[in-house]
C-alpha positions in Angstrom: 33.3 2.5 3.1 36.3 3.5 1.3 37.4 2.1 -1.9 41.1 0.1 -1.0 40.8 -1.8 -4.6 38.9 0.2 -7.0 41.3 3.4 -8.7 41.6 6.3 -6.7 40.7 8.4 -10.0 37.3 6.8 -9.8 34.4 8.0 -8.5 31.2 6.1 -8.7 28.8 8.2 -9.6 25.1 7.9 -7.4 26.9 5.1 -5.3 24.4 5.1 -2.5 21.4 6.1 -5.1 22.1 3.2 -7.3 22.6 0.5 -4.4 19.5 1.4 -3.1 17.8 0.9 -6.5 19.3 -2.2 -7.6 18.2 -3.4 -3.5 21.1 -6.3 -3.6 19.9 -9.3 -1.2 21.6 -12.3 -0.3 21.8 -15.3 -2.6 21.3 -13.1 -6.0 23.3 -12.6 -8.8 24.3 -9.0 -10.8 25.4 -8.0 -13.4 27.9 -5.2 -13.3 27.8 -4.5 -17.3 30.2 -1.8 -17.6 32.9 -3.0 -14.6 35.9 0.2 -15.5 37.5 0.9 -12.0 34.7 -1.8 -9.6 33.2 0.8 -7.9 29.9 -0.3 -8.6 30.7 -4.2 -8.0 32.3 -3.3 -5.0 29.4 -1.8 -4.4 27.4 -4.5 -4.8 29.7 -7.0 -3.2 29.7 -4.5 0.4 25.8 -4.3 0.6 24.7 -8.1 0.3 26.4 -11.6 0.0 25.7 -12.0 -3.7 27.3 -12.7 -6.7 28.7 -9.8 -9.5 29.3 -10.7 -13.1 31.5 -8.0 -14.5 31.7 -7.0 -18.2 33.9 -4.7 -19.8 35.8 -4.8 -23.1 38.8 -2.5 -22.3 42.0 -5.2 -21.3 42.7 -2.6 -19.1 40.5 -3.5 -16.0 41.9 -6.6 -15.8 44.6 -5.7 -12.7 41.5 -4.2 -10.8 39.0 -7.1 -11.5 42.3 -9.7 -10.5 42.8 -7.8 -6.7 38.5 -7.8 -6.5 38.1 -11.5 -7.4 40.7 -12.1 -4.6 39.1 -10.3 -2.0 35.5 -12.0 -3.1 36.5 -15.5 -4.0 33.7 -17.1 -5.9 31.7 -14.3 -5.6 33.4 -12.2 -8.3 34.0 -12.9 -12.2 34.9 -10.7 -14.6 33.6 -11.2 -18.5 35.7 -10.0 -20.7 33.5 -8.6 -23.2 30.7 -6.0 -24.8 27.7 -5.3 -22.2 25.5 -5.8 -25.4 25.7 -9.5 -25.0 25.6 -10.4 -21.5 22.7 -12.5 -22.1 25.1 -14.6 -24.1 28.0 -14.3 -22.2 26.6 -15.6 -19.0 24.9 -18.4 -20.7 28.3 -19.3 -21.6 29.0 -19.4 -17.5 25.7 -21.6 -16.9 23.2 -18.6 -15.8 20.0 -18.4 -17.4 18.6 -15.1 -15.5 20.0 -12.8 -13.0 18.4 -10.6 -10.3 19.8 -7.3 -11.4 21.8 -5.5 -14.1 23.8 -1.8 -13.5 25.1 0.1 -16.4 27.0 2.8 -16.5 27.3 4.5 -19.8 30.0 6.1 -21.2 33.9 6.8 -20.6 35.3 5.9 -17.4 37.3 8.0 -15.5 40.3 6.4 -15.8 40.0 6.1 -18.9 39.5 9.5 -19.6 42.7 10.6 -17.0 45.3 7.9 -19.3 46.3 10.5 -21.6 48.0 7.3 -23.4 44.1 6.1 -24.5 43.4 9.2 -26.8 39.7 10.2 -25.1 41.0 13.6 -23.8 42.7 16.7 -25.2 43.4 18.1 -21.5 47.1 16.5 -22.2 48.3 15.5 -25.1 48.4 11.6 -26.8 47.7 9.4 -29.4 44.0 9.7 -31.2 43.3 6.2 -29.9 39.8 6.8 -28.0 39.3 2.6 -28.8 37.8 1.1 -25.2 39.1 -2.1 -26.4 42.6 -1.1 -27.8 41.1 -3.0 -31.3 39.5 -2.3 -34.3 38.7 1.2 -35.6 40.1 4.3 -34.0 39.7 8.2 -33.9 42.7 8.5 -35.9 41.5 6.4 -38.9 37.9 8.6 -38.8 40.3 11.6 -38.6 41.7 11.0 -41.7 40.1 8.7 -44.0 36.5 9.6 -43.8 35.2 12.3 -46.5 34.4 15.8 -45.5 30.4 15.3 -45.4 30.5 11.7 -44.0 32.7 13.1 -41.0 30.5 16.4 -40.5 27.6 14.0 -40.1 29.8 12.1 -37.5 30.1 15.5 -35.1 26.9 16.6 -35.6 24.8 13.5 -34.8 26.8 12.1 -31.9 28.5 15.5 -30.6 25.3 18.1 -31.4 28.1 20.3 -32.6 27.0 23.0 -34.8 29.4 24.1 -36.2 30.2 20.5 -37.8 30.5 21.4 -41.2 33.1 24.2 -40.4 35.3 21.5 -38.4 35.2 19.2 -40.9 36.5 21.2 -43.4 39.3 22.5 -41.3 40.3 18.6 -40.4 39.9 17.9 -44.7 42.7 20.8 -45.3 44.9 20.2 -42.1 45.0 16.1 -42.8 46.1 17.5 -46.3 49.2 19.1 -45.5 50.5 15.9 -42.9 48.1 13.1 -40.8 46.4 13.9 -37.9 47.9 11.6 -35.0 47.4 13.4 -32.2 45.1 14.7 -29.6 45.9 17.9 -28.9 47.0 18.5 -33.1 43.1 17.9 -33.1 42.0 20.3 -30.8 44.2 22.8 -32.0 42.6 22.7 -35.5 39.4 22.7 -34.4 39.6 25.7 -32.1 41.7 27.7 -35.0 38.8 26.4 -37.1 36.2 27.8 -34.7 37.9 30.4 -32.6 37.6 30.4 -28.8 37.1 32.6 -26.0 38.2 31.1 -22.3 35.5 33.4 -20.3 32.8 35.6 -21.8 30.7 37.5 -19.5 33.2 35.9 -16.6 31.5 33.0 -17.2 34.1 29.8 -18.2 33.4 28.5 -21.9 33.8 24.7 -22.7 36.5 24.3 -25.5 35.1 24.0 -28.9 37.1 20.5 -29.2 34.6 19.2 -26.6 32.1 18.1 -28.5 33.8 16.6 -31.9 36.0 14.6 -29.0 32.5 13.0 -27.8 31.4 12.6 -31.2 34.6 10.7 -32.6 34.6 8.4 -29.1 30.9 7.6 -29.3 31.2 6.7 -32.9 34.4 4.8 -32.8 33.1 2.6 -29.3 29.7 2.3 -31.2 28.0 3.6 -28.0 24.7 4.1 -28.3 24.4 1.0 -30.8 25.5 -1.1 -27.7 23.4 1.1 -25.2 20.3 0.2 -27.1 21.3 -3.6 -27.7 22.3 -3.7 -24.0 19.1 -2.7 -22.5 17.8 -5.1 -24.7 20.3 -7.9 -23.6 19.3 -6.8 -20.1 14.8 -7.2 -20.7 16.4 -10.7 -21.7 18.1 -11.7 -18.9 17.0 -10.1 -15.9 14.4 -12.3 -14.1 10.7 -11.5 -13.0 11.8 -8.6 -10.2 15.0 -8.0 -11.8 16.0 -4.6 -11.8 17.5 -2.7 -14.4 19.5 0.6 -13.6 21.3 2.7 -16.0 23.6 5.6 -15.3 23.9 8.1 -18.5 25.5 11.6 -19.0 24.7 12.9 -22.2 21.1 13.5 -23.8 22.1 11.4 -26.7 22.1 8.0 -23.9 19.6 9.7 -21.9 17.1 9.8 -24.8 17.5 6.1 -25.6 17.4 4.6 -22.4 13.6 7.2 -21.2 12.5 5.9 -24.7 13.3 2.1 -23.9 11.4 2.4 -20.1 8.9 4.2 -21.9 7.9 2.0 -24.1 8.8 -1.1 -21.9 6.5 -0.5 -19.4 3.7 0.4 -21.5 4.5 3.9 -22.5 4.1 5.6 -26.4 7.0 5.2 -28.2 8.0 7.7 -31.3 11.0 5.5 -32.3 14.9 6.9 -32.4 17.3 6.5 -35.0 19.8 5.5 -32.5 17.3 2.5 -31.5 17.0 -1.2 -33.1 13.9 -1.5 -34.4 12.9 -4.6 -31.7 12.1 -1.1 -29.9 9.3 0.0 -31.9 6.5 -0.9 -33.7 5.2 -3.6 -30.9 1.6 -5.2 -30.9 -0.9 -3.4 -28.7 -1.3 -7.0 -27.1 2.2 -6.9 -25.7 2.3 -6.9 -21.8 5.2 -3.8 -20.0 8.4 -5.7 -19.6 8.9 -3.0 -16.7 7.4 -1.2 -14.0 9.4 1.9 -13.2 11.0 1.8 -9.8 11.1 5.6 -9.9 9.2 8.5 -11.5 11.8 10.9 -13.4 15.7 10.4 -13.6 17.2 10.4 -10.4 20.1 13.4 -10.4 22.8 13.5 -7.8 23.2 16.1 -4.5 24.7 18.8 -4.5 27.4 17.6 -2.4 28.4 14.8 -4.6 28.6 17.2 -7.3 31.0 19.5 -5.5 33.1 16.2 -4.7 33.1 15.3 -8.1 32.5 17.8 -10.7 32.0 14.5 -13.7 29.0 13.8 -12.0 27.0 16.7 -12.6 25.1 15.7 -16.0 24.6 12.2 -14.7 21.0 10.7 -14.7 19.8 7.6 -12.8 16.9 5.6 -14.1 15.5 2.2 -13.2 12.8 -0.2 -13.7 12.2 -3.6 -12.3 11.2 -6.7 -14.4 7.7 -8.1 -15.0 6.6 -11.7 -15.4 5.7 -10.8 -19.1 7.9 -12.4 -21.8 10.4 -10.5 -24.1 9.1 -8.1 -26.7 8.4 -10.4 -29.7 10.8 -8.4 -32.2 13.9 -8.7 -29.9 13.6 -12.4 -28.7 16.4 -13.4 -30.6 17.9 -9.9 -29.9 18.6 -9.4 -33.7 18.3 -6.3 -35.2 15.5 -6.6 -37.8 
């Protein structure tokens, strides 16, 4: 069924793969944790008469969620918020547990087109790359953090490596005047690196690619609130809950396998991206989660040729147990 609310830009990624994970039935509540265009609430809303909780901190959705909630009178709300506490934020709406939670990590696609928002050097704006328009932004990394600091920065959350050699090319450009702009950014970094559009007629990614996703997951704190989320989610979901995360990088791909892992009774060999509630647990600690399937689930070949984005993304899901939160994240501090 075609999309008439959710922004034409936006293509939900493993629509059908997801619905059919999550299993909507009548009568149960969702979350949709990371609600950017409503293609997965939609979604959810189409396949069963339930109820979606949105969450998404950008101000931006708010048009889209307005026209949804319209069209699903008391069967939509949006949260406005971070995924990372949904436990908390629907406790503020009177729900103690939910029947399902769908995540889908990363920037969305309209996010990504709004050259105005700072995530993309394909056309030129302001080094913003802030999902919620607040706090810290690429910008202020740009050109306040020292040289080693921000080489750390591209290497950890971009695998760039050639990190140190960008760094030091930002350090001696933001010398000369401040780096405001997106494609000022790029432009260093591939005069800083060099690049080649083709070799062996084979299309090269710009070198800008990766510091880009480095300086956006670190601003947006991404994988901090990936591995707080799935937490929030172990919290929240109810006995035959399920739990379905959409990633695209390794870096989210990593955390999430290690959380299902470990939650349904897996070894776990820890992650510096990870609280520590992930690690460390008693041997006498029941599996949080049985795994609904074996592997990541990847999308077809035809949705890839629809929708190029989709290519690196990875479905996994696990349903809920009866057993009770793991004992270093029942508060869901970090410790």
């Amino acid at each position: 069924m075609a999309d008439t609310v959710c922004d034409p830009r936006h293509f939900p990624v493993m629509r059908d793969e997801i619905i059919a994970m999550a299993a909507p039935k009548d009568g149960e509540i969702f979350i949709d944790g990371t609600f950017g265009a409503g293609g997965y609430s939609r979604a959810l809303l189409e396949s069963a008469n339930c109820t979606v909780y949105a969450i998404d901190r950008d101000p931006h959705v708010q048009e889209t969620a307005d026209k949804l909630a319209e069209e699903y009178p008391e069967r939509f709300h949006l949260l406005p918020g971070c995924f990372s506490q949904m436990d908390i934020l629907m406790e503020d709406h009177g729900v103690g547990a939910v029947d399902g939670v769908l995540l889908d990590i990363g920037v969305s696609s309209m996010q990504f087109d709004d050259a105005q928002r700072g995530f993309s050097f394909q056309n030129d704006g302001p080094l913003s790359m802030r999902m919620s328009d607040e706090g810290l932004s690429a910008e202020d990394v740009v050109n306040n953090t020292g040289e080693n600091e921000l080489a750390d920065i591209i290497y950890q959350y971009g695998e760039e490596r050639k990190s140190r050699r960008i760094a030091k090319a930002i350090i001696e450009a933001r010398a000369i005047s401040p780096i405001t702009r997106t494609a000022q950014l790029a432009a260093i970094i591939e005069k800083a690196v060099g690049y080649k559009r083709y070799i062996k007629g084979k299309r090269q990614i710009h070198p800008a690619t990766r510091t880009f996703q480095a300086l956006r997951i670190y601003v947006n704190d991404e994988l901090g609130e990936l591995a707080k989320g799935l937490c929030a989610a172990e919290r929240i979901l109810a006995p035959g809950g399920r739990l379905c995360v959409v990633s695209f990088h390794s870096l989210e791909d990593r955390i999430i396998k290690q959380f299902f892992k470990q939650r349904s009774g897996g070894i776990s060999q820890g992650s510096r991206h990870m609280p520590q509630a992930l690690s460390a647990v008693g041997e006498e600690t029941l599996p949080a989660f049985t795994m609904i399937a074996r592997g990541a689930v990847k999308p077809t070949k035809t949705e890839i040729g629809q929708n190029i984005r989709s290519r690196s993304a990875k479905l996994r899901g696990a349903c809920r147990t009866s057993a009770a939160v793991y004992p270093r994240d029942k508060s869901g501090d970090e410790k």
